[in-house]
C-alpha positions in Angstrom: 21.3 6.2 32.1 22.6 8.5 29.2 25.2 10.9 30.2 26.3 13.7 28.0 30.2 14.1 27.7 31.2 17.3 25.8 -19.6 9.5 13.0 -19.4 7.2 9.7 -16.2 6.7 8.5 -14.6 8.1 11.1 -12.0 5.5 11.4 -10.7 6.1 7.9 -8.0 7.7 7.4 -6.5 8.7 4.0 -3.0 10.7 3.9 -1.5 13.0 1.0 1.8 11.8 0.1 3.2 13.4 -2.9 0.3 14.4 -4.5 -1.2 10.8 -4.4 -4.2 10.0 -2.5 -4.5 6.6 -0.5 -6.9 4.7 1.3 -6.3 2.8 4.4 -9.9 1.9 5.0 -8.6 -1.3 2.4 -7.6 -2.8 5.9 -11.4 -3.4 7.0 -12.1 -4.9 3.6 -11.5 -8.8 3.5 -10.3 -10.7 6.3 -6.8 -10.0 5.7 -4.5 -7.1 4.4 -0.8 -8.9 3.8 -1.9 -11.8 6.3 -2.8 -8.9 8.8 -5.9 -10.3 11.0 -8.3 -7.9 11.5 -9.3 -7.4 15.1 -12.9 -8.1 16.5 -13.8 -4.4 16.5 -12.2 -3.7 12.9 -14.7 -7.2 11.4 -17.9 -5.3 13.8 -17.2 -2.2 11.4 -16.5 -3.6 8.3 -19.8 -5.3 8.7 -21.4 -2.5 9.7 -19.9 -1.2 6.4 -21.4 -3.8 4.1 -24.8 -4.3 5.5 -25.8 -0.2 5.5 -28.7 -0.7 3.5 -30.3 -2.6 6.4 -30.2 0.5 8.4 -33.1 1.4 6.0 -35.3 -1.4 7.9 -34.4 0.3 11.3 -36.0 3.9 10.2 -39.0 3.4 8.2 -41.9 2.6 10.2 -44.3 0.2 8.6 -46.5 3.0 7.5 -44.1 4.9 5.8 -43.6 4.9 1.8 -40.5 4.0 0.0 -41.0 7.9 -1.3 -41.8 9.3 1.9 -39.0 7.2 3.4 -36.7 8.7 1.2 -37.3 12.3 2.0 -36.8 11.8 5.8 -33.8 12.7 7.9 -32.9 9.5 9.0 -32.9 8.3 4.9 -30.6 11.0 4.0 -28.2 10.3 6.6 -28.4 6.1 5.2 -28.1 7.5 1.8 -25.1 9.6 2.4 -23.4 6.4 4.2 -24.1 4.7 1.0 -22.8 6.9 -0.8 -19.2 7.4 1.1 -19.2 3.4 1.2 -19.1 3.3 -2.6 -16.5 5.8 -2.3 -14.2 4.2 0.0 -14.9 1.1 -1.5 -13.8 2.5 -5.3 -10.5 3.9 -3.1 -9.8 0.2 -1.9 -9.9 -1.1 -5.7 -6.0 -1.3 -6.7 -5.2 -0.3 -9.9 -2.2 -2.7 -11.1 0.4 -0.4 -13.1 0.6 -1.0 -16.8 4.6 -0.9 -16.3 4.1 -4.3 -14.0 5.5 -7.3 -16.0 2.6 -10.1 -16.1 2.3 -12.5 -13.2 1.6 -12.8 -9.9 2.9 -9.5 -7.6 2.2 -6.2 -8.9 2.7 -2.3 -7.9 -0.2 -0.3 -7.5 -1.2 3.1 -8.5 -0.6 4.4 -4.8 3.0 3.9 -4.8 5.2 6.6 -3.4 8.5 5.3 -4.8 10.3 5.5 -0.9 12.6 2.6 -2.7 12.0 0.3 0.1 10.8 -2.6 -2.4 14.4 -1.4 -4.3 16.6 -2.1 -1.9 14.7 -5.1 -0.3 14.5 -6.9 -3.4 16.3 -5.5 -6.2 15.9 -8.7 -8.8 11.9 -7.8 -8.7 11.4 -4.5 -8.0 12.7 -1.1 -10.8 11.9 2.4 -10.7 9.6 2.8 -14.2 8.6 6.4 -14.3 8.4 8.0 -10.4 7.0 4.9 -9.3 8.6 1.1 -8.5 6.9 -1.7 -10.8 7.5 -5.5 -10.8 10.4 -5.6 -13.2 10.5 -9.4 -13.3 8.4 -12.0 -11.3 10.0 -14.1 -8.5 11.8 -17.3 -10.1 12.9 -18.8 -6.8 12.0 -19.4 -3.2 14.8 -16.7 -2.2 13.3 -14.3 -4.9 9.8 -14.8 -3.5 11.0 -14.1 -0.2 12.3 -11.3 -0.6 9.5 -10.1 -2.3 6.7 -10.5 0.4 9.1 -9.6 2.6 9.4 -6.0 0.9 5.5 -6.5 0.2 5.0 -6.3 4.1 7.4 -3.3 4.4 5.6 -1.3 2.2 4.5 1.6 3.9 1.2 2.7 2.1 0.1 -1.2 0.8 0.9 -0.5 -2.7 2.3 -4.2 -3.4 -0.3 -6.7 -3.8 -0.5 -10.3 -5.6 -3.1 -11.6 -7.9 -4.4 -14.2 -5.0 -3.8 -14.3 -1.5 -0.3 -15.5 -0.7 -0.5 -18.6 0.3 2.9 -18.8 2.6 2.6 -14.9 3.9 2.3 -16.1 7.6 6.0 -17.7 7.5 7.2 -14.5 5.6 5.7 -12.7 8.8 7.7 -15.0 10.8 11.0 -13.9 9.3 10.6 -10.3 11.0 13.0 -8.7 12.3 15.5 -9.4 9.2 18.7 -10.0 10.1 21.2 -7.9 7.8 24.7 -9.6 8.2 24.9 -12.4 11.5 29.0 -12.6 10.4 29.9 -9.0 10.1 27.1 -7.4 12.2 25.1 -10.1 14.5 22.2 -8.8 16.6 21.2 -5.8 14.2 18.3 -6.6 12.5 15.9 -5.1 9.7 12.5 -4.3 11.4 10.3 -4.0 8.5 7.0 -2.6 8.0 7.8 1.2 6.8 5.6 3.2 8.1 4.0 6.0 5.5 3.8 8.3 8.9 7.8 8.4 8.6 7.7 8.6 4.1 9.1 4.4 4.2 12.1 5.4 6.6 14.0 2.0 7.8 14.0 0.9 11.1 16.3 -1.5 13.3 17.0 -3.6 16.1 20.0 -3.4 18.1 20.3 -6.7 20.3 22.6 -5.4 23.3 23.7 -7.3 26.4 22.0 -4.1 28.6 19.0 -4.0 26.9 18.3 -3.3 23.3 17.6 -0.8 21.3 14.8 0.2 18.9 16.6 2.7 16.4 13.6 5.1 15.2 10.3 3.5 14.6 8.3 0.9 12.3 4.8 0.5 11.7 3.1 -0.7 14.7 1.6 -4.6 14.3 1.4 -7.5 17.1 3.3 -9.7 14.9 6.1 -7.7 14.9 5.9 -6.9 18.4 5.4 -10.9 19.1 8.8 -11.5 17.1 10.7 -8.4 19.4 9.7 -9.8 22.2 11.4 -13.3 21.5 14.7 -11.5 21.1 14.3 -9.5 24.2 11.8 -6.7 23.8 13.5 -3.2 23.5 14.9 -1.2 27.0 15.2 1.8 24.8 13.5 3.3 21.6 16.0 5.9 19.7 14.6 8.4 17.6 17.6 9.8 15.4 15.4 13.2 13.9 11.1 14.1 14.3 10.4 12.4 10.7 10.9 9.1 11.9 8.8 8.9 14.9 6.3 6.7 13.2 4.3 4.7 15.4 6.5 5.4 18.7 3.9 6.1 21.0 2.8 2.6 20.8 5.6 1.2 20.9 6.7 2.6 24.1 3.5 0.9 25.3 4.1 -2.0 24.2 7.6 -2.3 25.4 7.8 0.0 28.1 10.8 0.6 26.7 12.3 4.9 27.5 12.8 6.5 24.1 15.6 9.1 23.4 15.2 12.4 21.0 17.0 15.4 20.4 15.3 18.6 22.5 15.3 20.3 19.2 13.2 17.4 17.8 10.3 17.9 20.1 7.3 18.4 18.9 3.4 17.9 19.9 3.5 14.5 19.3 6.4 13.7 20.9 6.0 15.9 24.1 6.5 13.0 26.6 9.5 11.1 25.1 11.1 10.1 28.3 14.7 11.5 27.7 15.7 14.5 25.5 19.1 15.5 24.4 20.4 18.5 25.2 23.3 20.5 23.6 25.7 19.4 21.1 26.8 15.5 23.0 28.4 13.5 22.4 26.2 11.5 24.7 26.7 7.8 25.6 24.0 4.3 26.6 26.9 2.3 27.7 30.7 1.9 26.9 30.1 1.4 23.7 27.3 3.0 22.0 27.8 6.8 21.4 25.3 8.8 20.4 26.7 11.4 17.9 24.9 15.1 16.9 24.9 15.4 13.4 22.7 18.9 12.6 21.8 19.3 8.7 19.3 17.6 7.8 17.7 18.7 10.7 19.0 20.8 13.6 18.9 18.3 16.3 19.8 14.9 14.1 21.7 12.1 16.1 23.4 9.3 14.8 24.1 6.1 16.6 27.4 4.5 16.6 28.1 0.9 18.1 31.4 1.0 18.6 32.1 -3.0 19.1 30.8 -3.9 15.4 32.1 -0.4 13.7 27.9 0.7 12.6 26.3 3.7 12.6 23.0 4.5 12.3 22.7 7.9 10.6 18.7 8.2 10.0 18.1 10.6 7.4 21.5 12.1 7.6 24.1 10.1 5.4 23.1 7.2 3.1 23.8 5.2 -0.5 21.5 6.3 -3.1 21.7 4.4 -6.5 25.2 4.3 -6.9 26.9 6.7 -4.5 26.8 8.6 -1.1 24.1 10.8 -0.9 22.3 13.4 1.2 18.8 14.9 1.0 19.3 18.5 -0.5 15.4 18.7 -1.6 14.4 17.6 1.8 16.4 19.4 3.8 14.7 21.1 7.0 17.8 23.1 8.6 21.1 24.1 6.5 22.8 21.9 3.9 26.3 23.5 4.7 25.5 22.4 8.1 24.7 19.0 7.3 28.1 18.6 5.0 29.7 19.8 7.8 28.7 16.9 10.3 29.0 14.4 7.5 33.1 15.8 7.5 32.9 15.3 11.1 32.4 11.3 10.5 35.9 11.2 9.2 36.9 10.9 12.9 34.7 7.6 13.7 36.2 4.4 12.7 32.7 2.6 11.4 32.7 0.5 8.4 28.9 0.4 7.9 25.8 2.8 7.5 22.3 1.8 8.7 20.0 5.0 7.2 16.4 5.4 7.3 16.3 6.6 3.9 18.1 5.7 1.3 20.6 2.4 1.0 23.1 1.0 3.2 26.9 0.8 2.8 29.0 -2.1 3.8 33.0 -0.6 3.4 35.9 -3.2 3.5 37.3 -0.9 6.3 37.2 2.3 8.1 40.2 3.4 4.8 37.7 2.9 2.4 35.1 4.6 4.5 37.3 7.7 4.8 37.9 8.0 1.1 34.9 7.8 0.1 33.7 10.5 2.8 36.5 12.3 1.3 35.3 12.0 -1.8 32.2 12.7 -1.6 32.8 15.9 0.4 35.1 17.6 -2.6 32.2 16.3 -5.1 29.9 18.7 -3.1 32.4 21.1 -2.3 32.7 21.6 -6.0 29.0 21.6 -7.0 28.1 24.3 -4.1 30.9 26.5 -5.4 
């Protein structure tokens, strides 16, 4: 209980993100997408997709003449097929990035530089242009981990190697991450950005009264199969409405109750189970706290567990490249506003920050925190002026 205290092609689907076009039909192609098993219904289709020209058999009668064929309804509605299958099927092809060193994992054209590869695996993975590229191939098994680990997290497929991966189902194995067992045991990494939230981060909060999904990854079984062995989720937190993601079938799959800011609400998330109202703070248990932290967007909420000093701040505070950072060009609500709340964490005694955008922080303690809020804070204070 939280209590507040003060007909063809119709399956594919291809999404705008920053001006790039991409294809997510590439999952029906091939047996496997990043070691993702394509279910029964998805192989029916895909065959259905590469044996069209049959369907030409089907219509003309035995009496009929290729040209007389040809002119009928029924061949114009094959010829049309075929001619969106060569479409989708030129959208499938990646085009490696000439700014990929040579070797085996490369960036594709259809990257929407979220950073996730960045952060996950900053010894392969540099920003070349407005776009990540494969700065230097894996040399180790821990460099190759890392590196089909962030090739799973990528949110629109745009990390691929030369030839199937031969040890991807033991990468899958290794989801959720875990992010620090001494300093922070039980939070983990989920993986598998979603492009529905932009490549926001997700997490796992393992908690003696249930635990906590903290906004949403890309739904897949695997995943869900890995959850489940650490105790399934009781509750799904959404911090803001961009990083809803896949929630619905999450909460499906879990039956777990998810939590979002009334302000939040949208169409698509109508039936979250409990809504926040008001300004909180709001509490799960003892301690977690659920702090409201408007700016980037008016109903943002951060999570704070208070037993190992973390909060989760979504798309409201994180590290960007070398320093604090906030999302002026994607702010939704006021920027004052948010710099206001981010003052406001100068009263919470957390050392690090989980975000969904952006990079974590580890601080040696709640000092260092506080003066680098601080700083941070005149740093703006003095560009807004």
């Amino acid at each position: 209980m939280i209590k507040q205290q003060s007909l063809v092609f119709y399956f594919i689907q291809v999404r705008r993100l920053k001006g790039v076009e991409t294809s997510y039909v590439t999952r029906l192609l091939g047996n496997t997408i990043g070691g993702e098993e394509r279910s029964s219904s998805e192989t029916a289709m895909a065959t259905q997709l590469g044996f069209l020209p049959t369907y030409r058999r089907r219509f003309m009668s035995p009496s009929q003449s290729p040209k007389a064929w040809r002119s009928s309804p029924a061949a114009k509605l094959v010829i049309k097929s075929q001619s969106q299958s060569s479409q989708v099927q030129n959208l499938s092809v990646k085009k490696r990035r000439p700014e990929n060193v040579d070797g085996e994992f490369f960036v594709d054209h259809t990257c929407i530089d979220c950073d996730t590869c960045r952060w996950m695996a900053p010894e392969i993975f540099s920003r070349v242009g407005d776009m990540s590229a494969v700065s230097k191939q894996p040399s180790c098994q821990d460099e190759r981990l890392k590196a089909l680990q962030a090739l799973l997290s990528c949110p629109t497929s745009s990390i691929s190697t030369e030839k199937p991966a031969h040890d991807i189902v033991e990468v899958q194995k290794t989801f959720p991450i875990p992010i620090d067992m001494d300093r922070i045991p039980g939070v983990y990494h989920c993986g598998y950005h979603s492009d529905k939230s932009y490549g926001a981060a997700s997490y796992l909060l393992v908690h003696p009264e249930g635990n906590i999904l903290i906004d949403s990854p890309r739904y897949t079984e695997r995943l869900a199969s890995n959850i489940d062995a650490l105790g399934g989720a009781r509750y799904m937190f959404l911090t803001h409405r961009d990083d809803v993601a896949d929630h619905e079938k999450w909460s499906k799959r879990f039956d777990c109750e998810r939590v979002l800011h009334s302000t939040e609400v949208n169409v698509s998330t109508s039936n979250v189970e409990i809504k926040l109202n008001g300004c909180g703070p709001w509490s799960f248990s003892n301690d977690i706290q659920l702090i409201h932290t408007p700016g980037h967007t008016e109903g943002s909420v951060c999570l704070f567990y208070k037993p190992l000093k973390v909060l989760f701040t979504g798309d409201h505070l994180a590290m960007g490249e070398s320093k604090l950072a906030i999302s002026e060009k994607y702010n939704f609500y006021s920027v004052p506003i948010q710099l206001d709340s981010v003052a406001m964490l100068l009263e919470l005694e957390f050392e690090s920050i989980l975000p969904g955008h952006g990079r974590r922080v580890v601080f040696k303690d709640v000092e260092e925190k506080n003066a680098s809020l601080k700083a941070f804070l005149t740093a703006k204070q003095h560009s807004h002026v």
